[in-house]
C-alpha positions as a printed NumPy array, in Angstrom:
array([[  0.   ,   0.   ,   0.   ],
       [  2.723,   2.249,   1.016],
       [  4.721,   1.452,  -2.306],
       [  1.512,   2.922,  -4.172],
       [  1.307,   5.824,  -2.596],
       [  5.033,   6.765,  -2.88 ],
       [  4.663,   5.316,  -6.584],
       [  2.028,   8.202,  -7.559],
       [  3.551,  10.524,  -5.399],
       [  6.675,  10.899,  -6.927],
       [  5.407,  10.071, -10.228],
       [  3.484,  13.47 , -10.071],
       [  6.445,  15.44 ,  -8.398],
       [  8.216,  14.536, -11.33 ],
       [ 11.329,  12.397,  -9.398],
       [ 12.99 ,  11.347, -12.533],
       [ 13.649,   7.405, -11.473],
       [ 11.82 ,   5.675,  -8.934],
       [ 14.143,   2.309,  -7.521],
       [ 12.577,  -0.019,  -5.186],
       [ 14.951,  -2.197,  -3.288],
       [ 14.092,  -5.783,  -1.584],
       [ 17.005,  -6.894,   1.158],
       [ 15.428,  -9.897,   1.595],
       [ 14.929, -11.446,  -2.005],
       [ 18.368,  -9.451,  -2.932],
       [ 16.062,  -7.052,  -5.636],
       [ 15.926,  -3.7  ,  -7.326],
       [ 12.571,  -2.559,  -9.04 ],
       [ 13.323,   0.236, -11.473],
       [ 10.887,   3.139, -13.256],
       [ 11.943,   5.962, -15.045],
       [  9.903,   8.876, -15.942],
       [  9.067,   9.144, -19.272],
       [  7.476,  12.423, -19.489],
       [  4.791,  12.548, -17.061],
       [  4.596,   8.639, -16.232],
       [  7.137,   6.045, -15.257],
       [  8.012,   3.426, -17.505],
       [  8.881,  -0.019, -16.177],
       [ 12.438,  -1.156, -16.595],
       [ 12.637,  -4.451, -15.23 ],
       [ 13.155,  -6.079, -11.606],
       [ 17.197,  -6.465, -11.553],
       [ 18.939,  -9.172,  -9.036],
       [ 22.425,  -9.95 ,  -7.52 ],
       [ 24.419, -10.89 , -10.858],
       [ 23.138,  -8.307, -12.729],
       [ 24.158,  -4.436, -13.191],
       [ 22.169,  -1.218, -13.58 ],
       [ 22.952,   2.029, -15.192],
       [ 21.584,   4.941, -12.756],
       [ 19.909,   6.718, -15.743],
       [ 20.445,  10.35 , -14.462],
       [ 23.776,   9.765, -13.662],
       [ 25.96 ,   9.339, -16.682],
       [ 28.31 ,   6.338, -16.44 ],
       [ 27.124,   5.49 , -13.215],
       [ 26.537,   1.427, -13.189],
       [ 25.622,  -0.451,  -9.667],
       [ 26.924,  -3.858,  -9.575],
       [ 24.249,  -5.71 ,  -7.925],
       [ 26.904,  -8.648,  -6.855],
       [ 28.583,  -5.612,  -4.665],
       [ 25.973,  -4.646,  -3.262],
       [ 24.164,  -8.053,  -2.3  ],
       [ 26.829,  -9.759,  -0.548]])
């Protein structure tokens, strides 16, 4: 419930990616905003890496930081 509400919140305050991360089953959830709505980009898990899309060249290692 809470993830819905923080979904649509900063969906309309226009917060340009929108990551949710699971300790426990070692996941990342990632939107982007794609001019007034966020797009989907995929559920991500230790062995795989993520560009940060507003931050050129930045790419998270999910093996580094799942350990």
């Amino acid at each position: 419930m809470d993830r819905w509400k923080k979904y649509q919140l900063y969906e309309k305050a226009g917060v340009k990616e929108y990551w949710i991360v699971d300790p426990k089953n070692e996941s990342v959830e990632v939107h982007l905003l794609t001019g007034e709505q966020y797009k989907f980009q995929g559920v991500f898990t230790k062995g795989d890496t993520i560009s940060v899309d507003i931050l050129a060249g930045l790419n998270l290692d999910l093996n580094q930081i799942f350990i």
